[in-house]
C-alpha positions, -999 to +999 in steps of 0.1 A: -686-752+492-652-764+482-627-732+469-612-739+438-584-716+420-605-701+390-637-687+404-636-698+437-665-718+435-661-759+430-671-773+394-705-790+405-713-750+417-736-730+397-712-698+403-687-724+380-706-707+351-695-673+357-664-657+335-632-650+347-630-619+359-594-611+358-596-614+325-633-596+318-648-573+344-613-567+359-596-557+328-630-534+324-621-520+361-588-511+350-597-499+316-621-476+337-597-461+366-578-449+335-601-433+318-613-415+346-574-404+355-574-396+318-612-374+323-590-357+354-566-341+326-594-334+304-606-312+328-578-295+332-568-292+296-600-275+290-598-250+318-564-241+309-575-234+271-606-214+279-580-191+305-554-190+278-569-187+241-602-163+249-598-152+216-596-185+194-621-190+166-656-199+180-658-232+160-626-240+177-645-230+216-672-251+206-648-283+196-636-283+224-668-279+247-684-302+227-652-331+231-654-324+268-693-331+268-683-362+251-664-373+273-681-367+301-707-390+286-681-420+284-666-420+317-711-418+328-713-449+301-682-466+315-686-459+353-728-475+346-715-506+330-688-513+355-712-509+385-738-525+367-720-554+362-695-558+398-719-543+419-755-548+407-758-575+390-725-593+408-746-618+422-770-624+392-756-653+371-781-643+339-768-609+344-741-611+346-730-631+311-752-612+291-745-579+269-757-541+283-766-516+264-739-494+280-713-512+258-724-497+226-730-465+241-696-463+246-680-476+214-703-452+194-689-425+216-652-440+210-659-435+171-674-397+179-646-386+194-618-406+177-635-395+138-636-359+152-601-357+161-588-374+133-611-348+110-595-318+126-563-332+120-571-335+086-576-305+081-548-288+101-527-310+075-544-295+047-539-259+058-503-266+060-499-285+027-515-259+011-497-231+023-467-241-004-485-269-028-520-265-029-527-299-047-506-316-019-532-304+005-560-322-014-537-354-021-533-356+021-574-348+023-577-378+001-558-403+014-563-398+048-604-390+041-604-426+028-588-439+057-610-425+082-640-432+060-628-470+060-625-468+099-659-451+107-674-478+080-661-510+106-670-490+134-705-483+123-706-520+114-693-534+148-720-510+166-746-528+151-730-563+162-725-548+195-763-538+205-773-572+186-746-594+208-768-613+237-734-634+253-711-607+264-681-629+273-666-657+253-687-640+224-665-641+188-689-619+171-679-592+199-647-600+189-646-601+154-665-567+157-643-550+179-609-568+160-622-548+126-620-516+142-587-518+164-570-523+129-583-497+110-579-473+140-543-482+139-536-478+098-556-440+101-535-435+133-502-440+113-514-423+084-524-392+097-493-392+119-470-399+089-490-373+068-482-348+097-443-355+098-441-353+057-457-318+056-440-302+084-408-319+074-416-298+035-417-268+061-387-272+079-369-279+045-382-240+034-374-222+070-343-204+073-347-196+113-334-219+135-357-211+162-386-216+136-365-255+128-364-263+164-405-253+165-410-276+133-392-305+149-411-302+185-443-300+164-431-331+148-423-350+176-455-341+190-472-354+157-455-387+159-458-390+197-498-383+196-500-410+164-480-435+184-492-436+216-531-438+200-521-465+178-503-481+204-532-484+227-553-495+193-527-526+181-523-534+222-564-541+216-558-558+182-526-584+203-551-591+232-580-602+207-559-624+183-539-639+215-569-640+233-601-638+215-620-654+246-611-630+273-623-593+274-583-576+280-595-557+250-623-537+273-598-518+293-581-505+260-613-495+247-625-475+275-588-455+278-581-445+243-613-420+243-595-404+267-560-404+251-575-386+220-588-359+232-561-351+255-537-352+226-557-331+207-559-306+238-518-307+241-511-295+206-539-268+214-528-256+245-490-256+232-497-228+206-486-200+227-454-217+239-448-225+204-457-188+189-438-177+217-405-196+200-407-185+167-411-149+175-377-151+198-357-165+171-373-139+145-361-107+167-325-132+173-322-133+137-331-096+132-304-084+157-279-101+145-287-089+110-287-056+120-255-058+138-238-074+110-249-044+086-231-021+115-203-035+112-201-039+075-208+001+074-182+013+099-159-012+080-170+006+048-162+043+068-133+029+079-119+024+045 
């Protein structure tokens, strides 16, 4: 058996028919030890909230049980079709080039988890349009509604592909599929973050505490952070398929970014306190020095 540079396997080998799988299985591998670094914090988020917020709203408990659950789930999904495949099937030629039904387990899991953030977001932007303009709330409900309708609509559509799909590598029905929804994920990632940034940037226009300001600005850093890192990962998926569309690079991307939303969506949770905490400081500031600037204007006052 002559060694060749690809495979390892010579040409006239029937291992010569297997994909390449630095640029398949291995990205998967990768995409996986991510995601399961990325399950590590999830764990940890969701301790740290259920410890520090006993008295949130149950529908907001139950969110965030139910986004842990679904994660859980993934990395299971992820973890199965990685073994499945490398360990398995590793030496099972048929196997091994042909679509499992773990894939579309997880990609309807990715569209769970990524429409359910996006939804609470949604409406977190709504609360706080409304809180001034109330038709501004229902103009942001609007356009950003239709943008995660449009993304759920490819994903849906891209499912069905997916559990249709025989050929798992060098497949451009897998990629077409999975191209549709990394570019709608990225125009409702930018959306919803630019729809964040416009309303709290309204808010920071009205405050007149600076602590309350420097609040607003974290909160929109945090927005624009959470929007670009998510969309990111989603146009890093959409570069690999158009330069690529015969590899799998795309794989690892699809397995992390599961785990990116719900972590972002357990920072600006778990931040509330430190947040709260801010605001209230710069209130009593801004209340002592009023209160010494009325002293002084009354013993100037006496004084006369």
């Amino acid at each position: 058996m002559i060694p060749t540079a690809s495979f390892g396997y010579s040409m006239s080998s029937p291992y010569s028919a297997l994909p390449n799988f630095s640029q398949s299985f291995g990205a998967g591998l990768i995409g996986t030890w991510i995601a399961m670094g990325l399950y590590g914090l999830t764990i940890s988020q969701t301790l740290f909230y259920f410890s520090n917020y006993p008295n949130d709203a149950r529908h907001v408990k139950l969110l965030v049980s139910f986004l842990w659950i679904l994660h859980t789930l993934h990395c299971v999904v992820i973890c199965r079709l990685v073994y499945g495949y490398l360990i398995l099937d590793a030496f099972n030629l048929e196997l091994l080039t042909q679509n499992n039904w773990a894939l579309g387990v997880s990609i309807t899991l990715h569209l769970a988890v990524s429409s359910i953030v996006m939804v609470y977001l949604v409406v977190v932007i709504f609360k706080a349009a409304s809180f001034r303009v109330k038709y501004l709330g229902w103009l942001f409900v609007a356009l950003n509604g239709i943008s995660i309708f449009v993304h759920a609509g490819f994903f849906i559509e891209a499912i069905v592909q997916v559990f249709r799909i025989k050929e798992l590598v060098n497949s451009p029905d897998l990629a077409t599929a999975v191209l549709s929804t990394a570019g709608t994920q990225v125009a409702a990632d930018i959306l919803i973050a630019g729809s964040l940034c416009i309303v709290l940037r309204s808010h920071l226009n009205w405050s007149q505490f600076g602590g309350t300001n420097s609040t607003i600005k974290s909160l929109m850093l945090c927005a624009i952070s959470r929007g670009v890192v998510t969309a990111t990962i989603a146009l890093i998926e959409l570069l690999a398929l158009a330069i690529e569309p015969g590899s799998m690079w795309y794989i690892g991307c699809e397995f992390a970014i599961v785990g990116l939303y719900i972590n972002a969506l357990m920072v600006s949770l778990n931040s509330r306190n430190r947040m709260r905490a801010r605001v209230e400081s710069a209130m009593i500031f801004a209340k002592a020095t009023s209160i010494g600037e009325d002293d002084t204007h009354d013993s100037e006052k006496t004084a006369v």
